[in-house]
N, C-alpha and C positions, 0 to 999 in steps of 0.2 A: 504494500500500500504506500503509495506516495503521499506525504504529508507536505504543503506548502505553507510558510508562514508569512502572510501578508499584511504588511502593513504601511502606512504613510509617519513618518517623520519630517520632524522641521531640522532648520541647518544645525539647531543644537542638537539634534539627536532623541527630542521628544514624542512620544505618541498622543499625551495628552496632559491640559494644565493641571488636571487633578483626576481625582479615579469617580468621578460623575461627569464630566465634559465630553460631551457628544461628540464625534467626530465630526464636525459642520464647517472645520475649517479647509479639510483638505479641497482640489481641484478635481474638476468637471469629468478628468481623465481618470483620476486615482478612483472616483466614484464608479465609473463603466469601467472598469480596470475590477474592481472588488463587486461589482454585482455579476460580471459578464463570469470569473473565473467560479466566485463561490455557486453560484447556478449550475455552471457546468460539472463541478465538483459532488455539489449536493447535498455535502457536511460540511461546517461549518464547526470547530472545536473555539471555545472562549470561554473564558472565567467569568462571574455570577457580578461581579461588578460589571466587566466588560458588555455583558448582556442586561443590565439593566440600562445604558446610557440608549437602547433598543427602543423606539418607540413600541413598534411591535415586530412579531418574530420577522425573518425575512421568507415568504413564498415561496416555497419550492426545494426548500433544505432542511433538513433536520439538523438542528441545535445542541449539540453536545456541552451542557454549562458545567463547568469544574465549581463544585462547592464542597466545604467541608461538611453540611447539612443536609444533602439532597432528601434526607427525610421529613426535612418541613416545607419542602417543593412539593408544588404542581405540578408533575409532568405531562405534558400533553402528547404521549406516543406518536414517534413518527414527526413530531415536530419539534419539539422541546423535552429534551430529554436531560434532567437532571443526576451526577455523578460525583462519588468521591473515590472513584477509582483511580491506577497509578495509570501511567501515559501508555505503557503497555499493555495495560488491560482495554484500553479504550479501542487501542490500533487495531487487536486481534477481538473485541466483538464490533466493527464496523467492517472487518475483511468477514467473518463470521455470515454476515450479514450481506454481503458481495459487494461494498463498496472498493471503489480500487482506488481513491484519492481524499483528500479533506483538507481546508484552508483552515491553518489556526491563527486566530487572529486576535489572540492575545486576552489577557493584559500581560503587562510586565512581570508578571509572577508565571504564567501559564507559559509564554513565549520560554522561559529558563527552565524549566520545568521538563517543557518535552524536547528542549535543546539540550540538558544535561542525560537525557534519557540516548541521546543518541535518534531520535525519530526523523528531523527535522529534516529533508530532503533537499529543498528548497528553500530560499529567504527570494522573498522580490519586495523592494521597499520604494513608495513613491518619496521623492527627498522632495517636500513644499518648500520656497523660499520664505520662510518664518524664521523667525527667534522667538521663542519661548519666555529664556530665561531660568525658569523655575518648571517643576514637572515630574512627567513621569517619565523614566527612561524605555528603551525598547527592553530590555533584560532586569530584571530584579534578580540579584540571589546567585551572580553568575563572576565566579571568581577570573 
């Protein structure tokens, strides 16, 4: 299974000014760039923060949210699937399951998480002409 990790960063290297901030600043491209791949992909891996700044799920993909609690989640099968499984168990019940690829798209804790696991196949990063300043990096936890 191929695992891609997508995301947009500014020239400092942030993904977001805090762990609620929408992704609303990136460009037109980076937008059809993350709907056109995660569509075609299907899965969609991202942490429970990451998936709340979501107004609602996105169509056509099932949602894999990394929580420490997924027992006081809703999951909605097939679409929003709540886990506190390791990045390995994720990869072998979505091949399980016949997918052959999935965008992880973070947050910073998730991104290191399955990049320390070894999963990560690909990184594609749109770099926005922003400075931040202050933020969240693309890797949390990542020596």
């Amino acid at each position: 299974m191929k695992i891609m990790l997508l995301a947009a960063v500014t020239l400092d290297g942030k993904i977001a000014r805090n762990e609620l901030h929408f992704v609303d600043w990136t460009s037109k491209e980076d937008k059809k760039l993350f709907f056109d791949t995660s569509k075609r992909a299907g899965v969609l891996i991202l942490g429970n923060n990451t998936y709340k700044t979501l107004p609602v799920p996105l169509p056509g993909r099932l949602h894999i949210v990394l929580t420490r609690t997924p027992q006081e989640k809703e999951s909605m099968p097939g679409a929003v699937e709540y886990t506190d499984g390791s990045p390995g168990e994720i990869v072998a019940d979505l091949e399980a399951r016949g997918y052959t690829e999935a965008v992880l798209t973070g947050g910073a804790q998730i991104n290191a998480l399955f990049l320390k696991s070894g999963l990560v196949d690909e990184v594609w990063l749109t770099v926005e002409p922003l400075l931040f300043g202050v933020g969240i990096d693309l890797f949390r936890g990542v020596e």
